[in-house]
C-alpha positions in Angstrom: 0.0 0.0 0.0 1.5 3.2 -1.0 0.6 5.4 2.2 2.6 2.8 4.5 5.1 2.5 1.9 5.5 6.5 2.1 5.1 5.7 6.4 8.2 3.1 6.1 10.3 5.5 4.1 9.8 8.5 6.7 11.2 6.1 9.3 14.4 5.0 6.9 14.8 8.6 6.4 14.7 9.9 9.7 17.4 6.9 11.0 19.5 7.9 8.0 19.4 12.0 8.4 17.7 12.9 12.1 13.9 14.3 12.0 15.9 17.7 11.2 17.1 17.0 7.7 14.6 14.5 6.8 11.7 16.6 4.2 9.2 15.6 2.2 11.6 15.0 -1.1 13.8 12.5 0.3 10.8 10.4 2.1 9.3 10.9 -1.3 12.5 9.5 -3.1 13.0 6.9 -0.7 9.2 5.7 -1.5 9.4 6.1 -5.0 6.8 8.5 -5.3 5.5 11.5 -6.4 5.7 14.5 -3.9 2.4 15.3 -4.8 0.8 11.8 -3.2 2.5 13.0 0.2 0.9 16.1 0.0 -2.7 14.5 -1.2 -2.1 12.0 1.4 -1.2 13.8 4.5 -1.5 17.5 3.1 2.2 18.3 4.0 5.0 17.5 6.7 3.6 18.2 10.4 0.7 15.7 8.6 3.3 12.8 7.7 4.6 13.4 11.2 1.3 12.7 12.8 0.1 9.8 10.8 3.7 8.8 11.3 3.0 8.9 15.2 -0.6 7.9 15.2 -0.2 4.8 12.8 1.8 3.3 15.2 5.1 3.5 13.7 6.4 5.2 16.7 5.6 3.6 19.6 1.9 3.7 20.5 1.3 0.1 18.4 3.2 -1.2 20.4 1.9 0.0 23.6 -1.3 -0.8 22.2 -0.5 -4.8 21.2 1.2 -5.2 24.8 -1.7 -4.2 26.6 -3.9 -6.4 24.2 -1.9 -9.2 25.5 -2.4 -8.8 29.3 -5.3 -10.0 31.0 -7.9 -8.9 32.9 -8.6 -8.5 36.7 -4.7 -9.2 37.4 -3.8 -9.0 41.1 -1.7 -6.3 42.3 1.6 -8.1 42.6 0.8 -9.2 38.8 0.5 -6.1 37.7 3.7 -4.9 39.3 5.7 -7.7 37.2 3.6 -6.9 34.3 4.8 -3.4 34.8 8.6 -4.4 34.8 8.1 -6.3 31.2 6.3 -3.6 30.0 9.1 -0.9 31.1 12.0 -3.5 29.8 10.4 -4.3 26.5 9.9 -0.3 25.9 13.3 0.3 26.0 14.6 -2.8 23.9 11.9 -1.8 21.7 12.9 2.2 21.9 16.7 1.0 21.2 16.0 -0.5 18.3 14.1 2.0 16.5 16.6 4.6 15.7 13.5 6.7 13.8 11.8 7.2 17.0 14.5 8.0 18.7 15.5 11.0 16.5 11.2 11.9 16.7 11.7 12.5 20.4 15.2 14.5 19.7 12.9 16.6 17.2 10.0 17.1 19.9 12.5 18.2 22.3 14.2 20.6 20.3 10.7 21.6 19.1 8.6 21.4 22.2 7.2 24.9 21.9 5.4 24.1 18.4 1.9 23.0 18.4 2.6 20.0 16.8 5.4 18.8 19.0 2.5 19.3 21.8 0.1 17.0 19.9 2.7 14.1 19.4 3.5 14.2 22.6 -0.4 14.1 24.0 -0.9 11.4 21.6 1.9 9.5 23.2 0.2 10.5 26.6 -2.8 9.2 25.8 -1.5 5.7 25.0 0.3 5.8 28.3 -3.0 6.4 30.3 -4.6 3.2 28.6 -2.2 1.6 30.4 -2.4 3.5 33.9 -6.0 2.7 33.6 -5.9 -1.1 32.9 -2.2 -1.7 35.0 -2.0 0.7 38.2 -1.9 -1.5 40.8 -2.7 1.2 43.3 -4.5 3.8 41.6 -4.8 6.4 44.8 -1.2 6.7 44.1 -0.3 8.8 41.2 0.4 5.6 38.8 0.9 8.4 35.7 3.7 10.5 38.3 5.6 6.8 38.4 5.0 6.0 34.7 5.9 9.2 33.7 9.2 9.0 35.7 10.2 5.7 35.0 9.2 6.3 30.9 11.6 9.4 30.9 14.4 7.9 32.6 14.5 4.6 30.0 14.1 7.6 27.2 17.0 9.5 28.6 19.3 6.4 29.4 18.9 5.5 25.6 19.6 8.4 24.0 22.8 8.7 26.1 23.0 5.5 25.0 24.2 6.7 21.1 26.1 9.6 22.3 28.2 7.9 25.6 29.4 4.7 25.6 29.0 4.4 29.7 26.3 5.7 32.6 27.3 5.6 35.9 29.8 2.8 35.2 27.6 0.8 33.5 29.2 -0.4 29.9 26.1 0.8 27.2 28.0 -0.7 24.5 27.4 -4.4 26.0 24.2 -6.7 27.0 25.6 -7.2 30.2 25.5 -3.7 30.7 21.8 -3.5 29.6 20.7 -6.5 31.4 22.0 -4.5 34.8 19.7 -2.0 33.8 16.6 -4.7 33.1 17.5 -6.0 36.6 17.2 -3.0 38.1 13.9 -2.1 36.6 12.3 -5.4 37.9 14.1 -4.6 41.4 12.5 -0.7 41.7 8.8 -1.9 40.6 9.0 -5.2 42.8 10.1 -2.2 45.7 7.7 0.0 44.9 5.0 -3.0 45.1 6.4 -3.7 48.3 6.7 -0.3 49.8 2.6 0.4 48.7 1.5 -2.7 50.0 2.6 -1.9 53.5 1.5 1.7 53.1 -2.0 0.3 52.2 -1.6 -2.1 55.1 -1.3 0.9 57.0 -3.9 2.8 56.3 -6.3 -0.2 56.4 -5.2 -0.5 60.0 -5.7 3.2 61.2 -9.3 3.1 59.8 
């Protein structure tokens, strides 16, 4: 199909070039197309962006299939391991797209434009979906701790292809990265901990 084809060469463009000297003639001549279907298509850059985004060839497809694939009414300490797969497979999945990667350079760069905002409430969104189906403890700001834990895995991988360490830990190596998957299980199965006594707590002072 020519509109995914046009979607696939965006990507291959942006890995090659960075979201700043990707444009419209090169994802065209990567496709194969006309510039003109682009424009028909999407009506113009910031709308190749977006579809980009919202067709799931970013990130929110894959939010969206890994929260297809957990199941309802999970328990609490369930949900706090599903939590750690989900946070783990982000970032392998974030590492190996080199596209998206240079998307959320862009949006950082470009945070004050109004697209920049909608990308990132798009992204948002998707997030939420899975606050509202995962959050173990919902009276507890589950979007504060998803929010904190997405931006660190963001940060650590884009330092990632600039520094070849972080805090002594070797970027360049899976060891290295499986210290950081370790400590992702360790903080959620803490945090699980830590809110079950808190709620324990509570229950008792009432």
């Amino acid at each position: 199909m020519t509109m995914e084809r046009i979607l696939r060469a965006m990507g291959d463009v942006m890995a090659e070039r960075g979201t700043e000297k990707a444009g419209i003639n090169a994802v065209a001549e990567k496709a194969g197309v006309n510039k003109v279907l682009i424009y028909r298509y999407f009506g113009g850059w910031n709308g190749l962006l977006e579809a980009y985004v919202q067709r799931g060839f970013f990130l929110s497809m894959f939010n969206e299939k890994f929260l297809d694939a957990v199941p309802d009414n999970l328990t609490a300490e369930n949900r706090s391991k599903v939590w750690s797969e989900y946070t783990i497979q982000y970032m392998r999945e974030f590492r190996a797209r080199k596209p998206s990667q240079e998307l959320i350079r862009w949006e950082m760069s470009h945070g004050e434009t109004e697209l920049a905002r909608r990308l990132a409430e798009f992204r948002d969104n998707s997030y939420k979906k899975l606050v509202d189906k995962l959050a173990p403890f919902s009276e507890y700001d589950p979007i504060a701790i998803t929010s904190l834990m997405v931006a660190a895995v963001t940060n650590v991988v884009l330092t990632s292809t600039q520094r070849d360490h972080i805090g002594g830990i070797d970027l360049r190596t899976d060891a290295g990265w499986e210290r950081l998957e370790t400590a992702i299980r360790r903080i959620y199965s803490g945090l699980n901990i830590a809110l079950e006594l808190e709620a324990t707590k509570k229950a008792e002072v009432k």
